[in-house]
N, C-alpha and C positions, 0 to 999 in steps of 0.2 A: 327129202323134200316132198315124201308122199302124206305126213300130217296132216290133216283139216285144217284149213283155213281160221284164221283168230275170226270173233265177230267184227262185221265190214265197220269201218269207224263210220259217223253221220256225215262230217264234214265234207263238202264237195265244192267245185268251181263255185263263185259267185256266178248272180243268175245276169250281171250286166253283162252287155255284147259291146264287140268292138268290130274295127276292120280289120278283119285279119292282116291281110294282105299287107295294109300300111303295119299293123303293128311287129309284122314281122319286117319289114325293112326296115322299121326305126332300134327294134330288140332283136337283131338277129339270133338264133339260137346255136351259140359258139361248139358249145359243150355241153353233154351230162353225163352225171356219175353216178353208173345204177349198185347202191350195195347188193349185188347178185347173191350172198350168202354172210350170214351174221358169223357164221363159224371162224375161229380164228386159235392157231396155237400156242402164239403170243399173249403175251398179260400188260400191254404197254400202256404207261403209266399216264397217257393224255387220250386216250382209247374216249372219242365221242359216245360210243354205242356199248363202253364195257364188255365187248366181244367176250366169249371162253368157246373152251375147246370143244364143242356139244352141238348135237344138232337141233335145227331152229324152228320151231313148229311157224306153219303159216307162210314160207315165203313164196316165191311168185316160180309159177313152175315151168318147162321148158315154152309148153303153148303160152301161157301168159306171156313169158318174157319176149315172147316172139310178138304178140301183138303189140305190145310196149313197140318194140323197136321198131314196128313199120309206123307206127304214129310219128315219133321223135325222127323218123326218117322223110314223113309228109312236111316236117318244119327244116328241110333244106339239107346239104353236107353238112353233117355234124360229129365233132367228135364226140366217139362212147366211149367213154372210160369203164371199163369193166375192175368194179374193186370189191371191199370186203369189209372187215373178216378177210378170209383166203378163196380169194373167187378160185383156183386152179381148183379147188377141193369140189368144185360142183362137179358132177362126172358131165353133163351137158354143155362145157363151157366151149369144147372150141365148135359145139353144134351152135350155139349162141353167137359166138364170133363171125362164123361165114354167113352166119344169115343175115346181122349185121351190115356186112360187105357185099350182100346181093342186095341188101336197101340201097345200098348207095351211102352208107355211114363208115368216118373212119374208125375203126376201135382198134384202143390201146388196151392196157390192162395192167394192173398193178398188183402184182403177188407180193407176199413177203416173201418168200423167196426159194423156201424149203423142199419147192414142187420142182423146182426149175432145175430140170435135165439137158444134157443136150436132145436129147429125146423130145421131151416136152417144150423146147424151144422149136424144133422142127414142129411140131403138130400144130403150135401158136402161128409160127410163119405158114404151112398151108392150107391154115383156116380163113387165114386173110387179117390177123393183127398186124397194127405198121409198127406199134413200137412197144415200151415197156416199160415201167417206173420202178426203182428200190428204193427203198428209205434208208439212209443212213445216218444216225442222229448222233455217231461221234465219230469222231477221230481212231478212235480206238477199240478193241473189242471190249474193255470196261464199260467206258462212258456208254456206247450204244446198248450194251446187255444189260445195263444198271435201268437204261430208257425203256429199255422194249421187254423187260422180265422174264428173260430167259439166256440163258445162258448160254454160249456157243452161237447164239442170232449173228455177229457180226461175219463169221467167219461162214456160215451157211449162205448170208447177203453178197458177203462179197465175192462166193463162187459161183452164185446163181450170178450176175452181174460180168463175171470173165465167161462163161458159158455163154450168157446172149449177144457178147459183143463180139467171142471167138465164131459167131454165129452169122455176123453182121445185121444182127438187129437193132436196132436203135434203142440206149438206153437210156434213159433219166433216174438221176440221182435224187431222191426228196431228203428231204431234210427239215424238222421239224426245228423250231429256234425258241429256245428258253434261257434260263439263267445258265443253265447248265452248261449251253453250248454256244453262249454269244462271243466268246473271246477266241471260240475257232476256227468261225466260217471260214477263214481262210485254208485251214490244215484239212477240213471237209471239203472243198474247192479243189485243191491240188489232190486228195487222194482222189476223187470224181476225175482228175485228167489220168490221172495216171492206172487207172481204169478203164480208159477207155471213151467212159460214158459221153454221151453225148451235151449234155447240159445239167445243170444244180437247177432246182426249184427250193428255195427257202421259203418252207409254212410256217409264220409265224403263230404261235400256241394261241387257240381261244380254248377259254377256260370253263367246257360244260362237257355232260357225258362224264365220265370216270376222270376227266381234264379237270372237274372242278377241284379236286383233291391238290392240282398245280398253282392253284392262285398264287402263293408264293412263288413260283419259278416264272410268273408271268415278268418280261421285263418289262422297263417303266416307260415312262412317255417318253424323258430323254434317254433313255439307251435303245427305244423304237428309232428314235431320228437317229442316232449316231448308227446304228446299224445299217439303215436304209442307207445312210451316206456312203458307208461304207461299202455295201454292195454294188450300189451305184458305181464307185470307183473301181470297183475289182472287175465290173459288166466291162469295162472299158479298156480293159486292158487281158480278157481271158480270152483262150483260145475254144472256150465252149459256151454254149448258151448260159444265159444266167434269167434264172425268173423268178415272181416272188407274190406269194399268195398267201392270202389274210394279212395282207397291213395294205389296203387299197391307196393306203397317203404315201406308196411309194409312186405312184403318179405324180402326186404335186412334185416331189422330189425329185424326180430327172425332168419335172419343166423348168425348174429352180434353178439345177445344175447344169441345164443342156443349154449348149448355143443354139438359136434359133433354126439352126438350116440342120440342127441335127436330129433324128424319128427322136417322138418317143415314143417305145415297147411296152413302157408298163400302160393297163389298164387297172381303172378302179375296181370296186365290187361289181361285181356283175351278177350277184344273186336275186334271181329272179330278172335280169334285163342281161340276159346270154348264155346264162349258165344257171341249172337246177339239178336238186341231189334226188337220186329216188330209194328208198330203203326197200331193204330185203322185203318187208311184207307190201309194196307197192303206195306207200305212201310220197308223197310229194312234196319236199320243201326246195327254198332259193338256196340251201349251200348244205351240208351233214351238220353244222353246228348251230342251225338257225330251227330249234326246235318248235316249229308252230307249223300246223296241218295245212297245208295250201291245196290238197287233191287226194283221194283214192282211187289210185287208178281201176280198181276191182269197181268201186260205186258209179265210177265214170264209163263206164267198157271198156276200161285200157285207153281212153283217149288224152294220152298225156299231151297233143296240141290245144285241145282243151282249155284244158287244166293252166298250160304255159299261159296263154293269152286272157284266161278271163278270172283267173285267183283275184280273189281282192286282198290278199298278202302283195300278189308281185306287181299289180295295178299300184298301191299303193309305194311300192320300194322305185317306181319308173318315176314317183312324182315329185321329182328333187325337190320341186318347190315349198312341198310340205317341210320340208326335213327341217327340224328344232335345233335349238341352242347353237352352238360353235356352227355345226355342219350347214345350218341351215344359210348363215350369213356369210360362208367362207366362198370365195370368187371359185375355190376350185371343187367343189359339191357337184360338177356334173362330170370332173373328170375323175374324180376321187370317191367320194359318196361314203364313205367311211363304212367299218365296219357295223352290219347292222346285227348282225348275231352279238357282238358286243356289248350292242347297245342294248339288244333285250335281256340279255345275261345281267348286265348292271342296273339298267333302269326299269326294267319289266317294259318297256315303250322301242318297239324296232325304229321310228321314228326319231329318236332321241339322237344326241350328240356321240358321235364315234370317243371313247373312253380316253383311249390309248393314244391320242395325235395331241401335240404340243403346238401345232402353228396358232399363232396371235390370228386366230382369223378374225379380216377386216369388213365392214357392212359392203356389199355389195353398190 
């Protein structure tokens, strides 16, 4: 991490102001996920950022990172996600982590898995991380090492995963969802309980970064709904959390399903109105797959409240009203909002109609 800096990109905040204050009560800022390090020993084959195993000239160093997180810390309790590549692999991370937690921020962090000792679980717990993410994208050590391109990943996964939880750290199962593996959420579900873990997060696959090579494996609109259904029913009957990121029309889908007097859990996209990604070299976008420059935090002095409040990326992704085609006319475009990385993948227009959702949306 001692490299030179890449040239600073131009792009910065737009120069419109807003109220803070109100915008931050109306956008709260849920979560962010800072890519701490592009390094990665995996070769996984929906890889946004085409990770390899090398180190990464330019990215954001122990003092940057630290100025990052007292800013993102000025915008309220928020969770950090500390990810990758293999954020363990920074040698500064659990210096990151506690200083984090002296902002006043929750952070989690998501390894793959190969770091995680019982050793290295203790040092995460007395840095001050509350919980922890694994990926596990099959059932089995085929399907997941066939995913992740390397061999033996499952079995490394799932001892890192009995490590943190013989630890009582809190863990989370991710799970990445494609052709490959929609017929198993359930056999992925059940080994997650009997793990231990704490809850399934099912990522539904968007298709850019090294992912674009997956178009094929993306499912369709109707095995989108049939799956949301599905999870839906399985939410209701598991004895662990169940969540579900990148298909935001899983919102409409438990208002559809749910009696009235019953929550609903899901949220839509929240890219750039709760949640934003920050890459390794401190760039700033609404989610990792939503490739368009919304801030440098380097150009900006690290002021990623900034950047959150007055991008005119994320100004424009708050103003449901604009939103085109299907999304724009569907009654549930403010609880849903459709995927907009999607939409710019498919349409070149973030604005554009979410690809992947099958609902007959009616005129407002």
């Amino acid at each position: 991490m001692s490299c030179p800096h890449h040239q600073q990109h131009s792009h910065g905040a737009s120069a419109q102001h807003h109220d803070s204050a109100n915008d931050l009560i109306k956008y709260p800022l849920r979560a962010v996920a800072w890519e701490t390090t592009r390094k990665c020993i995996l070769n996984c084959k929906h890889c946004r950022g085409g990770a390899l195993n090398k180190e990464y000239c330019g990215e954001l160093t122990t003092e940057e990172g630290k100025k990052l997180l007292k800013s993102i810390a000025s915008c309220g309790r928020t969770v950090m996600i500390f990810t990758g590549g293999e954020p363990m692999s920074r040698p500064d991370i659990y210096e990151l982590i506690s200083y984090a937690k002296e902002c006043g921020l929750i952070p989690v962090i998501s390894p793959c898995g190969h770091l995680v000792t019982p050793e290295t679980v203790k040092k995460l717990q007395d840095a001050g991380a509350m919980a922890m993410s694994i990926s596990l994208d099959g059932a089995d050590a085929k399907s997941h090492d066939d995913f992740r391109g390397e061999e033996g990943a499952f079995n490394t996964a799932v001892q890192a995963i009995k490590y943190a939880v013989a630890a009582d750290f809190r863990t989370q199962i991710n799970c990445t969802v494609s052709k490959l593996n929609v017929a198993d959420l359930e056999k992925i579900h059940d080994l997650a309980v009997s793990l231990g873990a704490k809850a399934v997060d099912y990522f539904f696959l968007v298709p850019t970064g090294r992912g674009e090579q997956l178009k094929k494996l993306e499912i369709s609109s109707a095995e989108y709904e049939d799956a949301l259904n599905f999870i839906d029913n399985l939410r209701k009957r598991s004895p662990i959390d169940i969540r579900v990121t990148c298909a935001p029309h899983y919102a409409r889908i438990q208002q559809q399903n749910n009696d009235e007097d019953e929550p609903i859990t899901a949220r839509g996209c929240l890219g750039g109105k709760g949640f934003a990604f920050i890459s390794h070299t401190g760039i700033v976008q609404p989610c990792g797959f939503f490739n368009r420059v919304c801030g440098d935090l380097r150009a900006e002095n690290y002021d990623f409240k900034k950047i959150y409040l007055e991008s005119k990326i994320f100004n424009d992704l708050r103003d449901t009203a604009s939103y085109k085609g299907s999304c724009g006319a569907c009654k549930f475009v403010n609880s849903c909002g459709g995927c907009r990385a999607r939409a710019l993948e498919k349409y070149g227009d973030y604005m554009a109609a979410e690809p992947n959702c099958k609902y007959n949306a009616k005129k407002k």
